[in-house]
TORBA-277539 format. One record per residue (C-alpha): x, y, z. Coordinates in nm, 3 decimals. Each point is the difference from the previous one (the first is absolute). Layout:
BEGIN
r east:X, north:Y, up:Z
...
# end
This chain:
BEGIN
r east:0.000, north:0.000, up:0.000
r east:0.298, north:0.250, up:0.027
r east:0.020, north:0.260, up:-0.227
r east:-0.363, north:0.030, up:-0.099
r east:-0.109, north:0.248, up:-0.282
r east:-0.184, north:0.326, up:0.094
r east:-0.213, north:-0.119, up:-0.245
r east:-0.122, north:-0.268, up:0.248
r east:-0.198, north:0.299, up:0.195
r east:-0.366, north:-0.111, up:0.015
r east:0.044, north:-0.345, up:-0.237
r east:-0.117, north:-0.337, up:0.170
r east:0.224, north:-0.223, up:0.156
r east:0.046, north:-0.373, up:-0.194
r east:-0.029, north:-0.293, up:0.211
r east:0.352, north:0.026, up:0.087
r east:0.100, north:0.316, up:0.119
r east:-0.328, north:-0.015, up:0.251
r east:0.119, north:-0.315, up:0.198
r east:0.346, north:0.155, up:-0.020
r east:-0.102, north:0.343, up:0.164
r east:-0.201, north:-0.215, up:0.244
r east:0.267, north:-0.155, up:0.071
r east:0.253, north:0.265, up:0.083
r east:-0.298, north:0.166, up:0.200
r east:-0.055, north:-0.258, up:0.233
r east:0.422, north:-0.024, up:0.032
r east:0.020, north:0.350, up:0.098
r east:-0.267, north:-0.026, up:0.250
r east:0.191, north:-0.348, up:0.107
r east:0.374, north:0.225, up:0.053
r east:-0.230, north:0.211, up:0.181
r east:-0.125, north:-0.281, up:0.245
r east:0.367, north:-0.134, up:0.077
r east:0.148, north:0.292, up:0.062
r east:-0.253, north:0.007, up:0.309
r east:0.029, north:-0.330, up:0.091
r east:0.407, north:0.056, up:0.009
r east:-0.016, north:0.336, up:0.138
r east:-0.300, north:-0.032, up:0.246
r east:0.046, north:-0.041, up:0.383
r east:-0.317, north:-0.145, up:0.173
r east:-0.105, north:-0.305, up:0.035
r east:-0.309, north:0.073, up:-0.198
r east:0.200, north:0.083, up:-0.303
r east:0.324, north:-0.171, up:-0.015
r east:-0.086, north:-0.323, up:0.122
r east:-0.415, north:-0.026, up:-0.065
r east:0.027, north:0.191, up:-0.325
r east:-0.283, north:0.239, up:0.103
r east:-0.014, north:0.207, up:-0.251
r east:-0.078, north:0.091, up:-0.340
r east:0.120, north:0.225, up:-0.317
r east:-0.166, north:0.085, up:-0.325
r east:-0.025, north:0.258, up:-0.239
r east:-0.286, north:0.175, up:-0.110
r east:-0.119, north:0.233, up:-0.305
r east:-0.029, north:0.374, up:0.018
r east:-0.372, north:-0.065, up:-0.027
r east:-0.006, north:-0.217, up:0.302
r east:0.022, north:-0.347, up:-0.163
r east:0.156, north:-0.296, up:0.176
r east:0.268, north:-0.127, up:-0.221
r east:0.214, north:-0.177, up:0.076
r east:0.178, north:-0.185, up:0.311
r east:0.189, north:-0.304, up:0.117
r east:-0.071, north:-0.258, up:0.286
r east:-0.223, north:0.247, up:0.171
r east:-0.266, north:-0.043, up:0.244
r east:-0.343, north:0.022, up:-0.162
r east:-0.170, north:0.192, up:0.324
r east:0.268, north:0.298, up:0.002
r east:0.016, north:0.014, up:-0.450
r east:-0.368, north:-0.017, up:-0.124
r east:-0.094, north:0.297, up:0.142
r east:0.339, north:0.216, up:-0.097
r east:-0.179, north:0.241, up:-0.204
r east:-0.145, north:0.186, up:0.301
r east:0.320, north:0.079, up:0.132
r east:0.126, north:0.147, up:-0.360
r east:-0.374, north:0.221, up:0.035
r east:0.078, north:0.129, up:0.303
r east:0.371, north:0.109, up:-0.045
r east:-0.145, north:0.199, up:-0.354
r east:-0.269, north:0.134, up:0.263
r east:0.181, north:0.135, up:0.190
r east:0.345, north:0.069, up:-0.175
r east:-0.085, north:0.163, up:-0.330
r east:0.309, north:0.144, up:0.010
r east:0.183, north:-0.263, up:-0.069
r east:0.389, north:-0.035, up:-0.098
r east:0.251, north:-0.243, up:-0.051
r east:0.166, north:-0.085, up:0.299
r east:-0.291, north:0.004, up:0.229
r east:-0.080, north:-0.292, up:0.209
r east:-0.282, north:-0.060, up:0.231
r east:-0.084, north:-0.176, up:0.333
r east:-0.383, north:-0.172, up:0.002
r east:-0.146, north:-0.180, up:0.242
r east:-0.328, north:0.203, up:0.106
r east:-0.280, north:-0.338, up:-0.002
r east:-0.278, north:0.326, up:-0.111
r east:0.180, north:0.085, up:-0.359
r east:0.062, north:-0.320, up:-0.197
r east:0.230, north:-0.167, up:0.232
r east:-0.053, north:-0.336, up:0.113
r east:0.055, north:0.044, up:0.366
r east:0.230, north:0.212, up:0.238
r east:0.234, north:-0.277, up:0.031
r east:0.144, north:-0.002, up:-0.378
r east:0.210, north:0.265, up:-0.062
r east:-0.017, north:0.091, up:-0.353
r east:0.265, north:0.220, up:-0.202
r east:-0.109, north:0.140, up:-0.326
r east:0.256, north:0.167, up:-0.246
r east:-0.132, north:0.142, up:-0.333
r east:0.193, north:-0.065, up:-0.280
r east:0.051, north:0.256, up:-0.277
r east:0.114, north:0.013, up:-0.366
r east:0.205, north:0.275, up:-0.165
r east:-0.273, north:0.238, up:-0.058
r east:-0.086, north:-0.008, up:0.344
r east:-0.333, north:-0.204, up:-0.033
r east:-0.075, north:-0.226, up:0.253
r east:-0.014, north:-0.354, up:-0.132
r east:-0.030, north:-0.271, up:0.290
r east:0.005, north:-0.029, up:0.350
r east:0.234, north:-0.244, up:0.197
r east:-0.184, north:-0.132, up:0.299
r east:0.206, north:-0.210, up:0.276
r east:-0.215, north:-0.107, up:0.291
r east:0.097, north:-0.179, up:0.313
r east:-0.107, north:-0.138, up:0.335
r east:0.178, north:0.153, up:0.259
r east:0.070, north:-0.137, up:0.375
r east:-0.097, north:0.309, up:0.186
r east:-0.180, north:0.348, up:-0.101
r east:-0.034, north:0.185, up:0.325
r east:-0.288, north:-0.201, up:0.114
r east:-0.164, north:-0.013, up:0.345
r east:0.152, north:-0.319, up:0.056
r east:0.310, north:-0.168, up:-0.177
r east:-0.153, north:-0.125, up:-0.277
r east:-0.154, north:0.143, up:-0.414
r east:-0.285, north:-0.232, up:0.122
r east:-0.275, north:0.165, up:0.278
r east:-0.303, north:-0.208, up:-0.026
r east:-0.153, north:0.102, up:0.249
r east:0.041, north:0.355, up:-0.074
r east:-0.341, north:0.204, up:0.071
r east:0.124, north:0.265, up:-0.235
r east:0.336, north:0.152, up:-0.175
r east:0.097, north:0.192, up:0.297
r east:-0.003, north:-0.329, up:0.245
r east:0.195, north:-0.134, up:-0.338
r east:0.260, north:0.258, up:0.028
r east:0.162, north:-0.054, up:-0.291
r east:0.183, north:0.326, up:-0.169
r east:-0.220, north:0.064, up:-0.340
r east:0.159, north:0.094, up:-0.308
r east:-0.270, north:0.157, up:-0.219
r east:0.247, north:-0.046, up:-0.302
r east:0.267, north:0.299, up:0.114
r east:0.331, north:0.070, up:-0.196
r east:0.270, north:-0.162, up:0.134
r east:0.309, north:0.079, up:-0.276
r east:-0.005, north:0.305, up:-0.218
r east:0.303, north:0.019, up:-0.287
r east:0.096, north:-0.357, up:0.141
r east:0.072, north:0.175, up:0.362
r east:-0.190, north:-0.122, up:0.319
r east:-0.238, north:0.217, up:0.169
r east:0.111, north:-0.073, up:0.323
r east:-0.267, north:0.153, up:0.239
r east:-0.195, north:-0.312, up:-0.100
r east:0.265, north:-0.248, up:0.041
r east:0.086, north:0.130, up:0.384
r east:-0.340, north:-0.011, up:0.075
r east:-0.047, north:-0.342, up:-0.128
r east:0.325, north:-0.046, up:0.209
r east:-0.079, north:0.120, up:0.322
r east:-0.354, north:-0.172, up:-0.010
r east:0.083, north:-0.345, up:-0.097
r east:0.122, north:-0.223, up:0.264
r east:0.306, north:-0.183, up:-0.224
r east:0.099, north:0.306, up:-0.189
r east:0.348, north:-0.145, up:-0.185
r east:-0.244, north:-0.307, up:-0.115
r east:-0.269, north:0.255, up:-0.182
r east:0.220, north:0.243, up:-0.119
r east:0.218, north:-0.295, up:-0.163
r east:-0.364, north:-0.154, up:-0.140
r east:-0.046, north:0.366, up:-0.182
r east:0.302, north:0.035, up:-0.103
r east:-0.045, north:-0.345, up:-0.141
r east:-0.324, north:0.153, up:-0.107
r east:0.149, north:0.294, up:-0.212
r east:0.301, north:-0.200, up:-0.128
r east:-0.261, north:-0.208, up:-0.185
r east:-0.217, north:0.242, up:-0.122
r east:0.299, north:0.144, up:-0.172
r east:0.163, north:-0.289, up:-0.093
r east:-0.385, north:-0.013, up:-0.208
r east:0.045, north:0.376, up:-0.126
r east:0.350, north:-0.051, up:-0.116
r east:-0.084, north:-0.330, up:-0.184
r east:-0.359, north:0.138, up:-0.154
r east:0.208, north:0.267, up:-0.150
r east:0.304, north:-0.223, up:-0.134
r east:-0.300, north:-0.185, up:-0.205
r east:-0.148, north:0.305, up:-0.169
r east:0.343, north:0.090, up:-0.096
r east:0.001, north:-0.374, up:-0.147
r east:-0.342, north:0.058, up:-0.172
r east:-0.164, north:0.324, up:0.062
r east:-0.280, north:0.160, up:0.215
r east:-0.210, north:-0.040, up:-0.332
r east:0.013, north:-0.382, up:-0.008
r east:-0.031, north:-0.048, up:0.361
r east:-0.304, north:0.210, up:0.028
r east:-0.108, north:-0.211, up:-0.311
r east:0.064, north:-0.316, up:0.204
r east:-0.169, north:0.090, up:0.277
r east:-0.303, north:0.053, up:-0.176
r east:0.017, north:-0.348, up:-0.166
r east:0.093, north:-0.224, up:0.283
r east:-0.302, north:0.184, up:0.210
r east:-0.206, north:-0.074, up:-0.305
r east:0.104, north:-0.315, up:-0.019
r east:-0.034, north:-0.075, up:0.338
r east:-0.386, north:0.080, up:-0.013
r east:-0.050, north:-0.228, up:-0.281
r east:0.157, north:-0.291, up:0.179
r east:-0.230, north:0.047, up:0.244
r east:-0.333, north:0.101, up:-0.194
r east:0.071, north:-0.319, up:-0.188
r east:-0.018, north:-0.247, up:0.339
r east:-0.308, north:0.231, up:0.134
r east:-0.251, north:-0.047, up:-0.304
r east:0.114, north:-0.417, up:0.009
r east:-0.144, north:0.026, up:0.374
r east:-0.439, north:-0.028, up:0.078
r east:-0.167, north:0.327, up:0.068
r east:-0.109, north:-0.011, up:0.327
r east:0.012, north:0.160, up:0.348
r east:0.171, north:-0.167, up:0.306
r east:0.054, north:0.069, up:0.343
r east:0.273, north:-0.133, up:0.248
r east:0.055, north:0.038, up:0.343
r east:0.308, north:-0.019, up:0.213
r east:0.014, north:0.086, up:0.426
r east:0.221, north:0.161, up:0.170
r east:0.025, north:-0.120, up:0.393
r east:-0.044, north:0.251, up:0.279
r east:0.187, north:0.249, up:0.158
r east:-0.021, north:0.272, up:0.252
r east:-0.232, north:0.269, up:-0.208
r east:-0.177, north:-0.272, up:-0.234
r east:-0.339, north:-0.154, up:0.054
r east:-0.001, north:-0.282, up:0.211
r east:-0.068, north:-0.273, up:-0.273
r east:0.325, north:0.163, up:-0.212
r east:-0.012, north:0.186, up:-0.318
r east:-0.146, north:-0.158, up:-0.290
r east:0.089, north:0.132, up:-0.353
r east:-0.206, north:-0.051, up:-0.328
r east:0.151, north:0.034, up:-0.367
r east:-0.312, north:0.062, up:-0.272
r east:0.137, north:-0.125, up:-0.313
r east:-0.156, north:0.059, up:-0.354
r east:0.137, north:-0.091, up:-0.314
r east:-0.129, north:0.108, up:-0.364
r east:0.159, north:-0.202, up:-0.258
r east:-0.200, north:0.282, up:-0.256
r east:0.217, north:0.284, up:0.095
r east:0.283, north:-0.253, up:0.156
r east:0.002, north:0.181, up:0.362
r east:0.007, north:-0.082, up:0.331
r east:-0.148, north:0.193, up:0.260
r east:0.112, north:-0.090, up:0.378
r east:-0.256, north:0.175, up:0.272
r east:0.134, north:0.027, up:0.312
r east:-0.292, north:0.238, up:0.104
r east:-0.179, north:-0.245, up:0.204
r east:0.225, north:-0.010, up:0.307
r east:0.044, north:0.140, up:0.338
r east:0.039, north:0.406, up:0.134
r east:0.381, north:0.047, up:0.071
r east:0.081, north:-0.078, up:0.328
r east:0.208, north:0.133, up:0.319
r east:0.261, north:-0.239, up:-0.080
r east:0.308, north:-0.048, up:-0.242
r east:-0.150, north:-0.235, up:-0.254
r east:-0.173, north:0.249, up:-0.167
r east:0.069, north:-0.003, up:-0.389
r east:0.190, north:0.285, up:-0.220
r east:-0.141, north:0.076, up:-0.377
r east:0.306, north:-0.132, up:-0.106
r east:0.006, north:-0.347, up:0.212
r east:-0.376, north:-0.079, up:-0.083
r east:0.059, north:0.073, up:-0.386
r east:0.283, north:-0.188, up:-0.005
r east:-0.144, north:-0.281, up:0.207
r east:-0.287, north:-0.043, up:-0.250
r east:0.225, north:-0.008, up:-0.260
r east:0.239, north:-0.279, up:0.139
r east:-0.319, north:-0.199, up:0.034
r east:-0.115, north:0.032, up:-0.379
r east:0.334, north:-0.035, up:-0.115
r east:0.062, north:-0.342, up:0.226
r east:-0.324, north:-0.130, up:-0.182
r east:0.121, north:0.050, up:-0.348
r east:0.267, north:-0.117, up:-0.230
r east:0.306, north:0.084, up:0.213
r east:0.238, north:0.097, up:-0.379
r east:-0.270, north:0.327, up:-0.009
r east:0.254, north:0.296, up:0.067
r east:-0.132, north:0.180, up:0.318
r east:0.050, north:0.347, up:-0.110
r east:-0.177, north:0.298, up:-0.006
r east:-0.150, north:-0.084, up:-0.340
r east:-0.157, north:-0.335, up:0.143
r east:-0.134, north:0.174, up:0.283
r east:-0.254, north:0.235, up:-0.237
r east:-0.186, north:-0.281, up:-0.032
r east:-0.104, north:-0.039, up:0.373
r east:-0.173, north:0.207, up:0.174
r east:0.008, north:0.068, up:0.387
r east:-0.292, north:0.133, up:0.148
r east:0.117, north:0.119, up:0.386
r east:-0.215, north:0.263, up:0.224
r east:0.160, north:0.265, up:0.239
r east:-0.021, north:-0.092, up:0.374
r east:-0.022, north:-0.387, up:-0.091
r east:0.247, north:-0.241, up:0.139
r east:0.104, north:-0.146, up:-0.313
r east:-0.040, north:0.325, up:-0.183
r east:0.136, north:0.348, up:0.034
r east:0.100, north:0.165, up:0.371
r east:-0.033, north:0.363, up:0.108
r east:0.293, north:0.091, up:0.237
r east:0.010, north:-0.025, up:0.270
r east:-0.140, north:-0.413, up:-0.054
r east:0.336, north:-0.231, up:0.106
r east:0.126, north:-0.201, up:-0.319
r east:0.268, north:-0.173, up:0.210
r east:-0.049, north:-0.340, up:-0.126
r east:-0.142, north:0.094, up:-0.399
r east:0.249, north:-0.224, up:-0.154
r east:-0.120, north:-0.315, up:0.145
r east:-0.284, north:-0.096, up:0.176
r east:-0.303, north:0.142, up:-0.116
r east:0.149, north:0.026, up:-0.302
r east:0.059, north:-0.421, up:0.001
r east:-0.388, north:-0.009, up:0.054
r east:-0.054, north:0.158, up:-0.316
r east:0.246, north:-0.175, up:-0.229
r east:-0.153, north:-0.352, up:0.131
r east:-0.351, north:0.108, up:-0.063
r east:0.036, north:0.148, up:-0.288
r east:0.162, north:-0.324, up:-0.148
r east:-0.246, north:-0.192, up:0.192
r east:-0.292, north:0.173, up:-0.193
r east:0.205, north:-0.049, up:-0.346
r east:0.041, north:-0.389, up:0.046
r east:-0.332, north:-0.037, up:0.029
r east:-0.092, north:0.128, up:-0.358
r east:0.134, north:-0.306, up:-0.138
r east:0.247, north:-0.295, up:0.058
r east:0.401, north:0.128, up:-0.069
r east:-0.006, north:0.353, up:0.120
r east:-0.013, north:0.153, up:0.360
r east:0.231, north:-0.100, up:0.244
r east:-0.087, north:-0.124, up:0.408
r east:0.044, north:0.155, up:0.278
r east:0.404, north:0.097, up:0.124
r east:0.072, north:-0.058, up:0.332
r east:-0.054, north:0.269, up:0.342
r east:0.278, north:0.193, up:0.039
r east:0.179, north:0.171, up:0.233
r east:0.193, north:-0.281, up:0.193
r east:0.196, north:0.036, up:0.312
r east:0.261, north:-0.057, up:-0.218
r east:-0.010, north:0.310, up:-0.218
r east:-0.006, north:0.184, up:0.315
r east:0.190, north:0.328, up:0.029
r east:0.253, north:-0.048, up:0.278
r east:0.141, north:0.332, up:0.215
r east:0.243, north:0.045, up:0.297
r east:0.358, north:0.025, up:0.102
r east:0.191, north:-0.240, up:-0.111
r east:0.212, north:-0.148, up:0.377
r east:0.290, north:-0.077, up:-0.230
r east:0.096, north:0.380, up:-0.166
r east:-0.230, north:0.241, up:0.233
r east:-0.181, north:0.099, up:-0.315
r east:-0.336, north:0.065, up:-0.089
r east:-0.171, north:-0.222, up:-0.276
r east:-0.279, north:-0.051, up:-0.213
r east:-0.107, north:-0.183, up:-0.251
r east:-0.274, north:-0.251, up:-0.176
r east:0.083, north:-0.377, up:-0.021
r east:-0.087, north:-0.197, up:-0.258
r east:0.014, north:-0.348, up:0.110
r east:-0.236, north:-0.158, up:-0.148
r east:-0.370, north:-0.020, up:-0.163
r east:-0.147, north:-0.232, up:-0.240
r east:-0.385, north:0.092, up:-0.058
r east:0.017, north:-0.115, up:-0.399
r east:-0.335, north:0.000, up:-0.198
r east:-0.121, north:-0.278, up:-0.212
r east:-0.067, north:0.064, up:-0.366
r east:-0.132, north:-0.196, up:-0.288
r east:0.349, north:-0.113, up:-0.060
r east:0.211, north:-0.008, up:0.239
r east:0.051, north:-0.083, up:0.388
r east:0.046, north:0.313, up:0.245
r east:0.379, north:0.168, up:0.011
r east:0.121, north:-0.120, up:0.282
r east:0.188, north:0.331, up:0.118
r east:-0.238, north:0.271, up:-0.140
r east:-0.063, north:0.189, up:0.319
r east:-0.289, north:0.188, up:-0.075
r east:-0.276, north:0.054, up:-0.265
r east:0.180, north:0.363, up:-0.103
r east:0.319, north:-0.090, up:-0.018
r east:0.006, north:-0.226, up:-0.311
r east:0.255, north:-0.237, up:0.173
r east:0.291, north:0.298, up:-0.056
r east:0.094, north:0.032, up:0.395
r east:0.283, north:-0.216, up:0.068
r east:0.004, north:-0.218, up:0.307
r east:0.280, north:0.109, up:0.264
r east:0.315, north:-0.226, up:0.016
r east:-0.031, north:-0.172, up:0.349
r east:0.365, north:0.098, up:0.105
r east:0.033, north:0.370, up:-0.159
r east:-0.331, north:0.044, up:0.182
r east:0.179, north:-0.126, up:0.375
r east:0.289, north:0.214, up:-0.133
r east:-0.229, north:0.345, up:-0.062
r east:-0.237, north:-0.043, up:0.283
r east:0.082, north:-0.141, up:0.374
r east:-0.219, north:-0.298, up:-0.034
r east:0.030, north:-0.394, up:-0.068
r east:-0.217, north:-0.213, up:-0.214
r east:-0.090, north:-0.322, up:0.131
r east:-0.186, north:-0.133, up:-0.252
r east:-0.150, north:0.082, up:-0.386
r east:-0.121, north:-0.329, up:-0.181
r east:-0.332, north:-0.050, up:-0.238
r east:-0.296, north:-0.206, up:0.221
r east:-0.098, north:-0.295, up:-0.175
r east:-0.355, north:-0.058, up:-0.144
r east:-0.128, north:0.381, up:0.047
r east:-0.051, north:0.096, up:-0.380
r east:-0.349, north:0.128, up:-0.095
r east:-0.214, north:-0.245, up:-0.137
r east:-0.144, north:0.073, up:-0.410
r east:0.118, north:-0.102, up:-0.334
r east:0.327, north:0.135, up:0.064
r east:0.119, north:0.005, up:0.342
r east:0.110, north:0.293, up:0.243
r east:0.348, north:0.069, up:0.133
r east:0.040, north:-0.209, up:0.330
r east:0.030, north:0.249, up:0.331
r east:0.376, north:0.053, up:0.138
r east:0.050, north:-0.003, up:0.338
r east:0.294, north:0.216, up:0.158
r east:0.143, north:0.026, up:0.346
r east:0.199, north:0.326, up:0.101
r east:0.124, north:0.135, up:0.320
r east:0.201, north:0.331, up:0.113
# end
């Protein structure tokens, strides 16, 4: 592809240059991902592999990305809205801290830096996005997870509304002291956002080394194809499916500030094979409630989406251009819809949002045999807990989350359950924690991690067996 004609501006792309572009896409967003893995300092990020990077169009289009977590990329395009809202001034070299749960973010536990990327002329052209999980965020207590938060301000976590943090490439360090005097393992954050920026960068520099391989012209032409393409693949499996409306259903157990009987969470799903759409209503759940499982826009879009992609043919590219052709209908002040501040989205990434991957797969399946997936498993375990304290042997503070362990596969059509996919969100991307680095990191011993015999859900396909794990400090 190097050395391209001018004349190329605006001509299609031939089958071979798309997959090619594709490909270097998804390998810039991958360079992107292991610099944060190698540079990255908590638990959650160099050892779990929290975290996720993509790029995304000007226009707000998820592009591209690389061994990302579904939960923190499907929904990327309302952190690109919000930096244009409220930046329209701007300029290469800016970069920009997000993790406010209230403007497209997922919840106030994923940091998220954005840097726009720029070509010659000045016009902005696409957006890197690196997201990731941190270990502590100036919460009430030491932990990015408060689930039984009444509101944000018994959350305590610091909330970055999408605020500048580099102009010209320089750090604007009011926000980095203040992230450094709240947060309770400051040298482990600041070397997870510096991790952060490296890789958003590392994304700018490469994104610009292509157009000088091809030009601005034929990447804007690619992205226009592969989006296009993207929402024929899908069109084409929707119209082979029944029209019909489903409904599934998925509970969530109780907690302090839940009803007594738990939360349960309905997916409405309709399919029209006419106009090849989906339409996932999630309007038909509970208020939001004074706890931290309420849902963010972005975490109950994305949710929904995980669960119609999971029932579909799993080569469909899951891209901005396949997601035109679902819809998500969410209401303000609903659980599993859209939260006015000061609601507490602690735990958005996860629980709640679990409930409505399984029942919105649930209420595919049952349109007809070889779609739809089962249920995943309950998560949190004790042994994905977030462990805090002072470490007897150095005298210094620590925290971190573990990630020890959690099976929880679904059954498809197919296949049996992954045995180590953790969580319906996560697509299986987390990596579990390497018994001995995880002694070595945190002062506590594992006794035990082993798969129990004969505990796989019963079906066509069978469930991932339960784990059980034994740890003490």
């Amino acid at each position: 592809m190097s050395g391209s004609p001018a004349g190329l501006k605006g001509a299609p792309l031939d089958g071979a240059q798309l997959p090619i572009i594709a490909s270097r896409f998804e390998g810039i967003a991958s360079k992107m991902g292991n610099t944060l893995l190698r540079a990255g300092r908590s638990a959650p990020v160099n050892r779990a592999r929290d975290f996720s990077c993509c790029v995304v169009t000007a226009a707000g289009d998820l592009l591209a990305y690389a061994e990302s977590i579904p939960i923190h990329v499907l929904g990327a395009d309302l952190l690109v809205a919000s930096m244009k809202e409220f930046h329209p001034d701007l300029a290469p070299g800016d970069a920009f801290l997000h993790n406010s749960p209230y403007h497209g973010n997922t919840h106030a536990g994923d940091h998220v830096i954005l840097v726009p990327v720029f070509d010659d002329a000045g016009e902005h052209r696409y957006t890197m996005v690196c997201k990731a999980h941190q270990a502590d965020i100036g919460n009430s207590i030491p932990t990015t997870y408060h689930a039984e938060a009444r509101d944000v301000y018994e959350e305590g976590a610091l909330i970055f509304p999408c605020v500048r943090v580099q102009r010209d490439y320089a750090d604007v360090a009011d926000v980095v002291r203040m992230c450094q005097v709240r947060i309770r393992v400051p040298e482990q954050w600041h070397g997870d956002y510096l991790g952060m920026i490296a890789a958003a960068r590392i994304g700018e520099r490469e994104l610009c080394a292509a157009a000088d391989d091809v030009g601005w012209d034929v990447l804007e032409t690619f992205d226009r194809q592969w989006l296009d393409y993207s929402e024929q693949r899908i069109a084409s499996a929707i119209v082979q499916l029944p029209a019909a409306t489903a409904t599934g259903f998925s509970i969530h157990d109780a907690i302090p500030g839940t009803p007594p009987a738990g939360i349960e969470i309905r997916s409405n799903v309709t399919v029209s094979p006419t106009d090849a759409t989906i339409v996932v209503d999630l309007h038909d759940n509970p208020d939001n409630l004074p706890c931290g499982l309420n849902m963010t826009e972005a975490t109950a879009r994305a949710a929904a989406l995980i669960g119609v992609f999971n029932s579909l043919d799993p080569s469909i590219p899951k891209n901005g251009g396949s997601a035109r052709r679902i819809r998500v209908l969410l209401r303000e002040g609903c659980i599993a819809g859209i939260p006015q501040h000061p609601v507490s989205c602690s735990v958005a990434t996860t629980n709640v949002a679990d409930r409505i991957v399984n029942s919105t797969q649930q209420a595919m399946s049952g349109l007809r045999h070889g779609i739809g997936m089962a249920e995943f498993g309950a998560f949190f375990v004790a042994s994905s807990a977030s462990v805090s304290g002072t470490d007897p042997d150095t005298g210094k503070p620590h925290v971190n989350q573990i990630f020890l362990g959690g099976t929880a596969g679904a059954g498809s059509p197919f296949s049996d359950g992954w045995l180590t996919y953790l969580n319906a969100v996560n697509g299986g991307m987390c990596h579990l924690d390497s018994i001995e680095v995880a002694e070595y990191y945190q002062p506590l011993v594992v006794n035990q991690r082993r798969v129990q015999a004969y505990t796989e859900g019963a079906g066509w396909r069978r469930g991932a067996p339960r784990a059980a794990r034994r740890v003490r400090a």
